[in-house]
mmCIF file as Biopython writes it, N, C-alpha, C and O atoms, coordinates in Angstrom:
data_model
#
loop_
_atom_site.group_PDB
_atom_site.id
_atom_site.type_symbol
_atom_site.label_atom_id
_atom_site.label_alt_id
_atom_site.label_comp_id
_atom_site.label_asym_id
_atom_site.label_entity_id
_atom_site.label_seq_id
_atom_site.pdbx_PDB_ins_code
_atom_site.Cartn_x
_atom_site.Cartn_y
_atom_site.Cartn_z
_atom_site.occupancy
_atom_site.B_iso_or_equiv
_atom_site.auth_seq_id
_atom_site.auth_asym_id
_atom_site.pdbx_PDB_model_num
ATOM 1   N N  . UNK A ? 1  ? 0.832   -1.170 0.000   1.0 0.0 1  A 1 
ATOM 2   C CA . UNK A ? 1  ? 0.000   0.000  0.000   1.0 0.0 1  A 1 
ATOM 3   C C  . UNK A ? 1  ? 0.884   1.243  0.000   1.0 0.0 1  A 1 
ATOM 4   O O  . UNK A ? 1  ? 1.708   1.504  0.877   1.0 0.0 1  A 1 
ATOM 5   N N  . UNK A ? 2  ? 0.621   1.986  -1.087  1.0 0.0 2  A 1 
ATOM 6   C CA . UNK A ? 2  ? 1.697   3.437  -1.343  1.0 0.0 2  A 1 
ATOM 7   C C  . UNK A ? 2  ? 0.864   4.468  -0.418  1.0 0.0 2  A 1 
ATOM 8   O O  . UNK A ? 2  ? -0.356  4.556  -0.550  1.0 0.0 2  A 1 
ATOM 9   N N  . UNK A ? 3  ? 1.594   5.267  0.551   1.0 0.0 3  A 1 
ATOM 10  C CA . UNK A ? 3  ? 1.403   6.337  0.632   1.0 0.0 3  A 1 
ATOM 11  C C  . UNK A ? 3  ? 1.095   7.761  -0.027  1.0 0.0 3  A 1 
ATOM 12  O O  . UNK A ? 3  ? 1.857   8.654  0.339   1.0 0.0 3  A 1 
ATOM 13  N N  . UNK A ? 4  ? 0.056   8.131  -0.981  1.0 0.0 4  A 1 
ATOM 14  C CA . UNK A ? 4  ? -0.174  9.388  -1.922  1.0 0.0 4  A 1 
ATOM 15  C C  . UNK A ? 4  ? -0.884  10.508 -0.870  1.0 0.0 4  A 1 
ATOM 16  O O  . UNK A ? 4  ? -2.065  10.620 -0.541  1.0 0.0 4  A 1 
ATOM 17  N N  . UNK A ? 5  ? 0.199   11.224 -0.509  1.0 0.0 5  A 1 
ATOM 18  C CA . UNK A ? 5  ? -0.833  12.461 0.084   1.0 0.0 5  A 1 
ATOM 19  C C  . UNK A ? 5  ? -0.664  13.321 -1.167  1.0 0.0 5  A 1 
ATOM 20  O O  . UNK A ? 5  ? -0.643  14.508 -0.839  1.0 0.0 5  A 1 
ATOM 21  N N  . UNK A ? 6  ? -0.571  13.190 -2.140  1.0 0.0 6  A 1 
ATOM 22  C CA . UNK A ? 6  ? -0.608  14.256 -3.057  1.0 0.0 6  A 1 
ATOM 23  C C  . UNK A ? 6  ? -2.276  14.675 -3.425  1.0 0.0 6  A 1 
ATOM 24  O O  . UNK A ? 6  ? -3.092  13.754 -3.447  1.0 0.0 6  A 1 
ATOM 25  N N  . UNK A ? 7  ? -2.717  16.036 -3.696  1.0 0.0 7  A 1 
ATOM 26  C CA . UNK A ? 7  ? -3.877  16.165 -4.058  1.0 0.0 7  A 1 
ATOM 27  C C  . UNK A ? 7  ? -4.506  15.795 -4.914  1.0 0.0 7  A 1 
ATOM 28  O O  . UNK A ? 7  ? -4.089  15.219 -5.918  1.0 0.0 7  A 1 
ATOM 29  N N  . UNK A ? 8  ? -5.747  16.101 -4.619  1.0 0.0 8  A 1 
ATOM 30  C CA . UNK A ? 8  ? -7.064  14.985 -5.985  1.0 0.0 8  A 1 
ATOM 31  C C  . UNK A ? 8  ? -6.847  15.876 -7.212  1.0 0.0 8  A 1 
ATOM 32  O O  . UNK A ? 8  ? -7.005  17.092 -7.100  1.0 0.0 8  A 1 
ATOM 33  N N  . UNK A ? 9  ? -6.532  15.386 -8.246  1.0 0.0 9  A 1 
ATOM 34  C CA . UNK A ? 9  ? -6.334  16.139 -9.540  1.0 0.0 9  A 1 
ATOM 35  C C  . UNK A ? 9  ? -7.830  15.834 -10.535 1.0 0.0 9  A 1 
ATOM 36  O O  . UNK A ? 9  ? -7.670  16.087 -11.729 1.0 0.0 9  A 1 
ATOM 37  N N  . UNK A ? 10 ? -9.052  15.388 -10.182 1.0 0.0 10 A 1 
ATOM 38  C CA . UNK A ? 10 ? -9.715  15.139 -11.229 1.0 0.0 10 A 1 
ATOM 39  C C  . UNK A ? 10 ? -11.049 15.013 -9.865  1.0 0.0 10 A 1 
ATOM 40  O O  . UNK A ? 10 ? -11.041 14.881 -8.641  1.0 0.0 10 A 1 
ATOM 41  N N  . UNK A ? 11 ? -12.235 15.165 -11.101 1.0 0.0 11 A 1 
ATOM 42  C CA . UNK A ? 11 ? -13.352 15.540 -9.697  1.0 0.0 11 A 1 
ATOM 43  C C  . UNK A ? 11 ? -13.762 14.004 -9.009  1.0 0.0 11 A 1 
ATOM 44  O O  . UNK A ? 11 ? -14.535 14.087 -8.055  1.0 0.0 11 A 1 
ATOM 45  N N  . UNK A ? 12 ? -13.463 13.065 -9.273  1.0 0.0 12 A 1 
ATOM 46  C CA . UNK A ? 12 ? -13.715 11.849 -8.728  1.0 0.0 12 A 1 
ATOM 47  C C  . UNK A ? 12 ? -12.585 11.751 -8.021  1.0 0.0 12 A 1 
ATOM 48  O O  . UNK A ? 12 ? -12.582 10.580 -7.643  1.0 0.0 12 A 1 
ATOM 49  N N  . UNK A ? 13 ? -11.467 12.363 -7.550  1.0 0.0 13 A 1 
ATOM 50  C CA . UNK A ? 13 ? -10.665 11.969 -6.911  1.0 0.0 13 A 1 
ATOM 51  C C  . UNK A ? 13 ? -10.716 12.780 -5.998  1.0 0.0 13 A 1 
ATOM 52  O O  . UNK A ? 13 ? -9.913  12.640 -5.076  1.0 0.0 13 A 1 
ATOM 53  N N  . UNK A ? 14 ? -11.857 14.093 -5.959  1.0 0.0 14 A 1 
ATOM 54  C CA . UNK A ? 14 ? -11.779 15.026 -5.252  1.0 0.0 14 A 1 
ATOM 55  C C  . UNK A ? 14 ? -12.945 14.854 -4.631  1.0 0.0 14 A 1 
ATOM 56  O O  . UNK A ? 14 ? -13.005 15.530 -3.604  1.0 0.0 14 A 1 
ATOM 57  N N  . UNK A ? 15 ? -14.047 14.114 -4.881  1.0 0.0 15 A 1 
ATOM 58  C CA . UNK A ? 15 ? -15.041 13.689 -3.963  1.0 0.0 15 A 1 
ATOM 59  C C  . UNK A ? 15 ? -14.820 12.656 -3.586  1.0 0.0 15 A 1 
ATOM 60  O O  . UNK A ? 15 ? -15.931 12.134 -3.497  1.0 0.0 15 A 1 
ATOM 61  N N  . UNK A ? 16 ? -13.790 11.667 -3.158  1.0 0.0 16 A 1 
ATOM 62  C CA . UNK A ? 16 ? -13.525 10.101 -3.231  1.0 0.0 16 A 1 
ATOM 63  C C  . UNK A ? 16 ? -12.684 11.326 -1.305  1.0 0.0 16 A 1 
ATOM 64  O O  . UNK A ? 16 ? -12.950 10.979 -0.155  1.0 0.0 16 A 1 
ATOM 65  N N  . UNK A ? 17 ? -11.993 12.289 -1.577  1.0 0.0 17 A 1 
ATOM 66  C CA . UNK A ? 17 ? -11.228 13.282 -0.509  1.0 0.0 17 A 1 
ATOM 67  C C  . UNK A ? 17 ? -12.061 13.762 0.394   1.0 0.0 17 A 1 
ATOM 68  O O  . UNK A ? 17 ? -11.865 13.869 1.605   1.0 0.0 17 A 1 
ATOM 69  N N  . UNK A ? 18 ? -13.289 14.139 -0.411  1.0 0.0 18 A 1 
ATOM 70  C CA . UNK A ? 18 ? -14.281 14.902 0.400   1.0 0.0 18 A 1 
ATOM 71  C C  . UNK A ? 18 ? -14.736 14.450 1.435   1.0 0.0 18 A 1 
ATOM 72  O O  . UNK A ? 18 ? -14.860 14.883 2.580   1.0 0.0 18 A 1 
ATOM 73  N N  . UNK A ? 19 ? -15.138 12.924 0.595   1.0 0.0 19 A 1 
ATOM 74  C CA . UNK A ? 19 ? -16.460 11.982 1.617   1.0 0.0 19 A 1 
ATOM 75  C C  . UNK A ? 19 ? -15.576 11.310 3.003   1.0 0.0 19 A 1 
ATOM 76  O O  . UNK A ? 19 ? -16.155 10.822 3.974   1.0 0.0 19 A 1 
ATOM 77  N N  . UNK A ? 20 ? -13.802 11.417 2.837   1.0 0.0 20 A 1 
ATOM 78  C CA . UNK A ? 20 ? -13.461 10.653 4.106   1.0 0.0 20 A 1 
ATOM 79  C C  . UNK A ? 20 ? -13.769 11.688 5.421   1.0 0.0 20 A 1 
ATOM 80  O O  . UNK A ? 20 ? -13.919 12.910 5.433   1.0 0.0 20 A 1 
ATOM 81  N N  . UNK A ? 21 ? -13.803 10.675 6.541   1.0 0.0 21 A 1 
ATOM 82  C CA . UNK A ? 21 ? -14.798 11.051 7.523   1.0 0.0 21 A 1 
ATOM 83  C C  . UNK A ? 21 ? -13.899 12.521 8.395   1.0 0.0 21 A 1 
ATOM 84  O O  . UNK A ? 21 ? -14.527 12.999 9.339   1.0 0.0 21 A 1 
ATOM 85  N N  . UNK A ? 22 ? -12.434 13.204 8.047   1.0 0.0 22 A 1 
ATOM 86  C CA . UNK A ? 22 ? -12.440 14.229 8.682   1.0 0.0 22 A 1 
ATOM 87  C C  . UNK A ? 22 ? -13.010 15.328 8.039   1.0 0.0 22 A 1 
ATOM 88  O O  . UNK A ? 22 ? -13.649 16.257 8.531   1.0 0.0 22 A 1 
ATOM 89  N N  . UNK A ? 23 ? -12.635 15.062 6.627   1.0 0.0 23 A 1 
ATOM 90  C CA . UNK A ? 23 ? -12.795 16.290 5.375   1.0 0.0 23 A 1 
ATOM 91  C C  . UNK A ? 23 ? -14.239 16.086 5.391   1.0 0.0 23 A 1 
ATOM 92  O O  . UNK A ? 23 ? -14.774 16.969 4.721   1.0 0.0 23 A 1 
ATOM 93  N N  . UNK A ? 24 ? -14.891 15.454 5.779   1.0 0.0 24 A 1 
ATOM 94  C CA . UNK A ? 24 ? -16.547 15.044 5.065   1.0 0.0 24 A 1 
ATOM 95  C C  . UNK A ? 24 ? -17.446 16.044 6.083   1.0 0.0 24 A 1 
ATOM 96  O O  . UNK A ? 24 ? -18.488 16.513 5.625   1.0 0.0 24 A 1 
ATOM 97  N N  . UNK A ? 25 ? -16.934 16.464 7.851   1.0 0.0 25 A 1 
ATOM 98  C CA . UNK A ? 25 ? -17.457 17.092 8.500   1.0 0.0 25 A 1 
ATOM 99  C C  . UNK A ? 25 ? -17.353 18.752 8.183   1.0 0.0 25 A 1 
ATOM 100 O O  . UNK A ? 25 ? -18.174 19.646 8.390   1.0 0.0 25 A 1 
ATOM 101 N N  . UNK A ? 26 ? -15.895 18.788 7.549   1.0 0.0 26 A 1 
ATOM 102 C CA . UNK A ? 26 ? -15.583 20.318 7.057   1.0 0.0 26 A 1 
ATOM 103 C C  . UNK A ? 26 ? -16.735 20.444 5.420   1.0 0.0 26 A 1 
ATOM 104 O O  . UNK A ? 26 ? -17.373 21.378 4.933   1.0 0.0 26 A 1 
ATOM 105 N N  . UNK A ? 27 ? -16.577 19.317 5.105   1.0 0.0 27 A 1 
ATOM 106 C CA . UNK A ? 27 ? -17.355 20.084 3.669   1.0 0.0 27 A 1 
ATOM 107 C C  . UNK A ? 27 ? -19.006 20.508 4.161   1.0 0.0 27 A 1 
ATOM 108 O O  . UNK A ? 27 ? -19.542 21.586 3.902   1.0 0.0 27 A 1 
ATOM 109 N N  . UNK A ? 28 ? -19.639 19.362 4.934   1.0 0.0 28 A 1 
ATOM 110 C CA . UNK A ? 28 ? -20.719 19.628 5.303   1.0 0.0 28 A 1 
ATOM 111 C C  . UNK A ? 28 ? -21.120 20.852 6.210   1.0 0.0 28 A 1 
ATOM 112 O O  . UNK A ? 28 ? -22.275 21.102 6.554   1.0 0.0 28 A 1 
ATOM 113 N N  . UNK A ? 29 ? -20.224 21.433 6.480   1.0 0.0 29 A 1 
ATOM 114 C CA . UNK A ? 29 ? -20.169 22.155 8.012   1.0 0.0 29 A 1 
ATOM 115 C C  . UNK A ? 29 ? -20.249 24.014 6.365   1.0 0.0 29 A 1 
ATOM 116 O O  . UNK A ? 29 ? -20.950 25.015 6.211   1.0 0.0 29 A 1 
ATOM 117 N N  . UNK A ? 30 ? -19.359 23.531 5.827   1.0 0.0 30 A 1 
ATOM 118 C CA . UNK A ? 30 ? -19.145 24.504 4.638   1.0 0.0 30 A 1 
ATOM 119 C C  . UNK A ? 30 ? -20.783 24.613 3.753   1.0 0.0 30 A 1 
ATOM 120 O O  . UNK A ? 30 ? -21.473 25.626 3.646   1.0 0.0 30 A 1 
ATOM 121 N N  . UNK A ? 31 ? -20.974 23.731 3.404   1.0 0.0 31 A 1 
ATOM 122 C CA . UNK A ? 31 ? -22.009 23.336 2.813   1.0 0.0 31 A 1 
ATOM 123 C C  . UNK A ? 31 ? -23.732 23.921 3.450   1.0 0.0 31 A 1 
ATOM 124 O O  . UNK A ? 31 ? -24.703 24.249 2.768   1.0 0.0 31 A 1 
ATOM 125 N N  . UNK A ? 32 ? -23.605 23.881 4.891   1.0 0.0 32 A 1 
ATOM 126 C CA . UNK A ? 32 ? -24.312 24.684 5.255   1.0 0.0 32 A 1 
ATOM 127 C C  . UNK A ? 32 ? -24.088 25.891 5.198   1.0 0.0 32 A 1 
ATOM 128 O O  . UNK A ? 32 ? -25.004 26.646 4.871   1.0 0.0 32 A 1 
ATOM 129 N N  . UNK A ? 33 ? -23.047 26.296 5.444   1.0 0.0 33 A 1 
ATOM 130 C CA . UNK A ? 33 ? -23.185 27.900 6.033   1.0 0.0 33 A 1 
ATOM 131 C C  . UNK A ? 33 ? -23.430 28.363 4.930   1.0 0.0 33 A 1 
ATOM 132 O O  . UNK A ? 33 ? -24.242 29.282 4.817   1.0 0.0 33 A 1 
ATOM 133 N N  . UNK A ? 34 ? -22.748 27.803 3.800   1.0 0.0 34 A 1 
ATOM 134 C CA . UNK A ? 34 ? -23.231 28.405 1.981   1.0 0.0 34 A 1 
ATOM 135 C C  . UNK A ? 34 ? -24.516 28.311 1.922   1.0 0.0 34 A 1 
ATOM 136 O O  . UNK A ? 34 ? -25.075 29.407 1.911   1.0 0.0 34 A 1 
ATOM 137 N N  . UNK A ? 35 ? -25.288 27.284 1.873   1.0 0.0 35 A 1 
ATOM 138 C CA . UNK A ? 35 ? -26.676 27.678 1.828   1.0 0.0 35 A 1 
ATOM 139 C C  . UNK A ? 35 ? -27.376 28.882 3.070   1.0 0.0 35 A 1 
ATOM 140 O O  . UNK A ? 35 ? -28.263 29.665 2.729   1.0 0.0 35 A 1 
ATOM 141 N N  . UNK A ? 36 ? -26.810 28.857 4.504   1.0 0.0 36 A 1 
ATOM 142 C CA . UNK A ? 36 ? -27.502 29.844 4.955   1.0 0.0 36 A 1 
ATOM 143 C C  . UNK A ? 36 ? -27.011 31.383 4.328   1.0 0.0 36 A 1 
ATOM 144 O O  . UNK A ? 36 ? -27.913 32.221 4.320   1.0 0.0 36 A 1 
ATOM 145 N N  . UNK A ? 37 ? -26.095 31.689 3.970   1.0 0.0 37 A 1 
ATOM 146 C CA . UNK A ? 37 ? -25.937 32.944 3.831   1.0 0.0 37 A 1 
ATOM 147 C C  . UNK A ? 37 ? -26.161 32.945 2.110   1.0 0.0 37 A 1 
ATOM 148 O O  . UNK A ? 37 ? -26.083 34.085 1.653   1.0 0.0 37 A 1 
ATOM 149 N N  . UNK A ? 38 ? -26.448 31.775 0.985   1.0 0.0 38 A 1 
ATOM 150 C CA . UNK A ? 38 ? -27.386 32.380 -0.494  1.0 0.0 38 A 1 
ATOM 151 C C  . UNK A ? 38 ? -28.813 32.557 0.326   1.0 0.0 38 A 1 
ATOM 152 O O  . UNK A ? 38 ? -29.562 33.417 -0.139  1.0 0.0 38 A 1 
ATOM 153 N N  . UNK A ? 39 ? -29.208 31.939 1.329   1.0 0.0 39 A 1 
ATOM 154 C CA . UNK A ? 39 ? -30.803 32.623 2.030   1.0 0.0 39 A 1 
ATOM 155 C C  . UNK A ? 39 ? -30.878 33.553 2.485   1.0 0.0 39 A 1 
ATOM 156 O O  . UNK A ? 39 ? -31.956 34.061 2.792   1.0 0.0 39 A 1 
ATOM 157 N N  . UNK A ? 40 ? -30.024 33.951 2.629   1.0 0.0 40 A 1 
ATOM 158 C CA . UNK A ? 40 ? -29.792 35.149 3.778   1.0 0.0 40 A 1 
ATOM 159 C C  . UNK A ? 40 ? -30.034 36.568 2.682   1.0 0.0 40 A 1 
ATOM 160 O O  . UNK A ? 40 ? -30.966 37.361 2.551   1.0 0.0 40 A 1 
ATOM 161 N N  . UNK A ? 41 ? -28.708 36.414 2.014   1.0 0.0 41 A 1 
ATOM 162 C CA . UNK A ? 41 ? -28.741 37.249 0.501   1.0 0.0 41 A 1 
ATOM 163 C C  . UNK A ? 41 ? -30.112 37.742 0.164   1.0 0.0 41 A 1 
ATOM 164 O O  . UNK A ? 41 ? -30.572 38.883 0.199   1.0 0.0 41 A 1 
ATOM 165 N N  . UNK A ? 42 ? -30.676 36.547 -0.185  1.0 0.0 42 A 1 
ATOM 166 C CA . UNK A ? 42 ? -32.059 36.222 -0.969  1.0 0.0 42 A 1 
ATOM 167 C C  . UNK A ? 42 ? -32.894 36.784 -0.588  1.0 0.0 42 A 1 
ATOM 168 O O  . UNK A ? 42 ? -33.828 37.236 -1.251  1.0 0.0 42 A 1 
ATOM 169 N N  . UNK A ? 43 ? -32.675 36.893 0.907   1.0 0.0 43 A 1 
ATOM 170 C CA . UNK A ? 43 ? -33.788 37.046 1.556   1.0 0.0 43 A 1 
ATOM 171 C C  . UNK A ? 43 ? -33.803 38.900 2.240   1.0 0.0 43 A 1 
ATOM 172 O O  . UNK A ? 43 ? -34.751 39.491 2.755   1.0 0.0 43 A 1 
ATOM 173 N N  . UNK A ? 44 ? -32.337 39.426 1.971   1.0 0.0 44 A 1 
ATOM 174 C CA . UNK A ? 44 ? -32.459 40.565 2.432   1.0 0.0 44 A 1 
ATOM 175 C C  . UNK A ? 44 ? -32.418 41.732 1.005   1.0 0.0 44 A 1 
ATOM 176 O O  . UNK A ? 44 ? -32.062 42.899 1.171   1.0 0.0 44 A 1 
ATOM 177 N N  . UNK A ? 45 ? -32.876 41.139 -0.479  1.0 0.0 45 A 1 
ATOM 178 C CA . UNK A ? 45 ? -32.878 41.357 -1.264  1.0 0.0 45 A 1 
ATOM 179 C C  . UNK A ? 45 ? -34.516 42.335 -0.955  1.0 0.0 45 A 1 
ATOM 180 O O  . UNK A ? 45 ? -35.335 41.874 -0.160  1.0 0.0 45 A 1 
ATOM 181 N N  . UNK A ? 46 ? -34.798 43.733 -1.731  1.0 0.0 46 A 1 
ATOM 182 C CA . UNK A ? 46 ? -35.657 44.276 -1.914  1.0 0.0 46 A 1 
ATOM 183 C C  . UNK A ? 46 ? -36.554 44.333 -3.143  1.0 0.0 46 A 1 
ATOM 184 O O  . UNK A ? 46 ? -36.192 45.161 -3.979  1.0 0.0 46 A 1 
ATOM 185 N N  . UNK A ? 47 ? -37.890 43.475 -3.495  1.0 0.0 47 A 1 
ATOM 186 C CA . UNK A ? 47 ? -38.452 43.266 -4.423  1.0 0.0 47 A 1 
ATOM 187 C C  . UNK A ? 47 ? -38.542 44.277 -5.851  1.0 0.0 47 A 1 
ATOM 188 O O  . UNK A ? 47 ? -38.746 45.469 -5.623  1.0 0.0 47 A 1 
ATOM 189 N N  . UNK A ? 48 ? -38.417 43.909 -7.113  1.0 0.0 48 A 1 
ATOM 190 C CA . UNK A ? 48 ? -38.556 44.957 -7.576  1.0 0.0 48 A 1 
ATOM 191 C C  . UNK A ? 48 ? -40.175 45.362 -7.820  1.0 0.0 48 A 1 
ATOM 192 O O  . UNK A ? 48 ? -41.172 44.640 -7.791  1.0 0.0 48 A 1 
ATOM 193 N N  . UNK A ? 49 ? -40.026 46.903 -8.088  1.0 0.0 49 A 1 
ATOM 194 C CA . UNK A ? 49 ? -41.648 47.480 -7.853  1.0 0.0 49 A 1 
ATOM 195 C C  . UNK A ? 49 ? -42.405 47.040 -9.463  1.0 0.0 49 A 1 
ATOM 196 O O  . UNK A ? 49 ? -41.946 47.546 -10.487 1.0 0.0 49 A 1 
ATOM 197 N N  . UNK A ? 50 ? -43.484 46.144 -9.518  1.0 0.0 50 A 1 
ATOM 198 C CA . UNK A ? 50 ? -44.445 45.550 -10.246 1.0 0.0 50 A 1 
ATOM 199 C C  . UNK A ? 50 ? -44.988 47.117 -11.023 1.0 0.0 50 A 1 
ATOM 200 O O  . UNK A ? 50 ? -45.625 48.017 -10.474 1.0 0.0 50 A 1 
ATOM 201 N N  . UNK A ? 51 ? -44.487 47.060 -12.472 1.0 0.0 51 A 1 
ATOM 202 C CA . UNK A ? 51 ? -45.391 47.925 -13.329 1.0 0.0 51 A 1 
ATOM 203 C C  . UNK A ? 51 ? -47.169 48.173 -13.119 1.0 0.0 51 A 1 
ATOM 204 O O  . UNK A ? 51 ? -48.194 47.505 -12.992 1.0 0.0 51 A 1 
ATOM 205 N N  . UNK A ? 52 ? -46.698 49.672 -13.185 1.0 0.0 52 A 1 
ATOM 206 C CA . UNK A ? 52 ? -48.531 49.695 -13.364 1.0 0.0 52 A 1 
ATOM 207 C C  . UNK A ? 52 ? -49.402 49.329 -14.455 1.0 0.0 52 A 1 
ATOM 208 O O  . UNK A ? 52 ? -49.374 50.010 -15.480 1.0 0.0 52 A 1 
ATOM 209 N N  . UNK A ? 53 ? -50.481 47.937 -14.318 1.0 0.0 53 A 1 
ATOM 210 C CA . UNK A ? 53 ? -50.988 47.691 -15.712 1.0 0.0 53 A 1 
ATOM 211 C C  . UNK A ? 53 ? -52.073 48.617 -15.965 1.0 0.0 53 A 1 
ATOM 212 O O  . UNK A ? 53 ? -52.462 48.810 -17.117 1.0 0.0 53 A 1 
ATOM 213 N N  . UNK A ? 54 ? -52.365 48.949 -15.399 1.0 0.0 54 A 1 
ATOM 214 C CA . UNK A ? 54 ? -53.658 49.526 -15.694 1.0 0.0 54 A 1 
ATOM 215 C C  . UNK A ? 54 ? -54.412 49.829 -14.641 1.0 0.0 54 A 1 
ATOM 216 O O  . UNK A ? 54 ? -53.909 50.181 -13.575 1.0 0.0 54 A 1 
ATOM 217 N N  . UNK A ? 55 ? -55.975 49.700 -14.875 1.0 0.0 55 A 1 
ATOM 218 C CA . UNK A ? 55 ? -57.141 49.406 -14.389 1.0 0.0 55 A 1 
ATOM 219 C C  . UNK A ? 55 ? -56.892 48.663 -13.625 1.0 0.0 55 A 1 
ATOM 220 O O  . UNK A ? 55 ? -55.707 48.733 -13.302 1.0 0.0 55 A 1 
ATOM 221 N N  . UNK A ? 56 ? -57.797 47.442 -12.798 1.0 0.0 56 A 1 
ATOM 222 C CA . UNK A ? 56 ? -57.642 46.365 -12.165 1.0 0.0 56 A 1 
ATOM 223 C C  . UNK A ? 56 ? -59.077 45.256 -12.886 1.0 0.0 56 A 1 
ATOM 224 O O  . UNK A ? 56 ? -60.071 45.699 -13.461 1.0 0.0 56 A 1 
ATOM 225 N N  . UNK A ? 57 ? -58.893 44.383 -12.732 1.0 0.0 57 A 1 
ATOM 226 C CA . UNK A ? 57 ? -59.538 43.747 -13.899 1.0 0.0 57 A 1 
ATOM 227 C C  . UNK A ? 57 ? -61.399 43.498 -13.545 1.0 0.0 57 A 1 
ATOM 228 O O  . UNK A ? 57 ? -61.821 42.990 -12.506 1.0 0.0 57 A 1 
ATOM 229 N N  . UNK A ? 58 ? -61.992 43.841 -14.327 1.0 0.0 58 A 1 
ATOM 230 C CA . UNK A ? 58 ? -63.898 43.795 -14.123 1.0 0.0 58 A 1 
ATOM 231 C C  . UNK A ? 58 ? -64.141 42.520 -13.660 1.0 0.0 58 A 1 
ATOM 232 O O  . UNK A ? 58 ? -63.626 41.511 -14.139 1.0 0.0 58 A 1 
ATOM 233 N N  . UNK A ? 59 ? -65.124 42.551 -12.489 1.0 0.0 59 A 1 
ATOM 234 C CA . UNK A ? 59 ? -65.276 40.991 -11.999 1.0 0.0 59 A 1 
ATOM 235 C C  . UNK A ? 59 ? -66.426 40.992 -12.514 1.0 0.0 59 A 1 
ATOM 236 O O  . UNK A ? 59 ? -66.819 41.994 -13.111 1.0 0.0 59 A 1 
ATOM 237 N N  . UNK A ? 60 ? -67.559 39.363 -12.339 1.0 0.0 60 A 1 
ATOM 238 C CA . UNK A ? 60 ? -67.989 39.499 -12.989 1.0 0.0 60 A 1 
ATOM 239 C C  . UNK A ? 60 ? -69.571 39.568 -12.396 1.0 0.0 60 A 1 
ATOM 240 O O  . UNK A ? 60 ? -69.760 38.530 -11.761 1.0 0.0 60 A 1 
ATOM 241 N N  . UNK A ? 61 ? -70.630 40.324 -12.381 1.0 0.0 61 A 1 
ATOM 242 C CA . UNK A ? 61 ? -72.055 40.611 -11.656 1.0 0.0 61 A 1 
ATOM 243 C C  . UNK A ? 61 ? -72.359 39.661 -10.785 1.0 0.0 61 A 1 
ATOM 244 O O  . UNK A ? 61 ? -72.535 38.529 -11.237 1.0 0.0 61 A 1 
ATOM 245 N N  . UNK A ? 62 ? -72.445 39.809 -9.856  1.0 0.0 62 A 1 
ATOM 246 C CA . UNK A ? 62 ? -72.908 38.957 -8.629  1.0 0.0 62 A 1 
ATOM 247 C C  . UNK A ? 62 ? -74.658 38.699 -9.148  1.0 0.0 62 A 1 
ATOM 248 O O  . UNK A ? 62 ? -75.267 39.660 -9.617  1.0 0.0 62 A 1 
ATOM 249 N N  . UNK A ? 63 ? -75.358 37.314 -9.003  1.0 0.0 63 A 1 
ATOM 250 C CA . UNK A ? 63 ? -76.555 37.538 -9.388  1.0 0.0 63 A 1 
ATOM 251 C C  . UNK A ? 63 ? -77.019 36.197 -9.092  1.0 0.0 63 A 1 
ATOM 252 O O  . UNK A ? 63 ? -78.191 35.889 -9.305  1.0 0.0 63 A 1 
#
């Protein structure tokens, strides 16, 4: 059995790195905080203001 600490050069060799169990707590630990702060972003984003169409649309006779 060879010793390779050299890095993953290709993406299967770089998720084969990811998934072992020290690196696997850092990616996940990463993996969240990236999704909380694209929500965060997202979420402190200010809507843009909806064109005026017109009128508002004729309903239709109650009867």
């Amino acid at each position: 059995m060879t010793n390779d600490n050299r890095p993953p050069r290709d993406l299967k060799g770089l998720l084969r790195w990811a998934i072992t169990p020290p690196q696997a707590w850092g990616v996940y630990l990463l993996a969240i905080i990236l999704v909380w702060l694209v929500s965060f972003y997202a979420g402190s984003l200010k809507p843009k203001k909806a064109p005026d169409g017109g009128p508002p649309a004729v309903t239709a006779p109650k009867g």
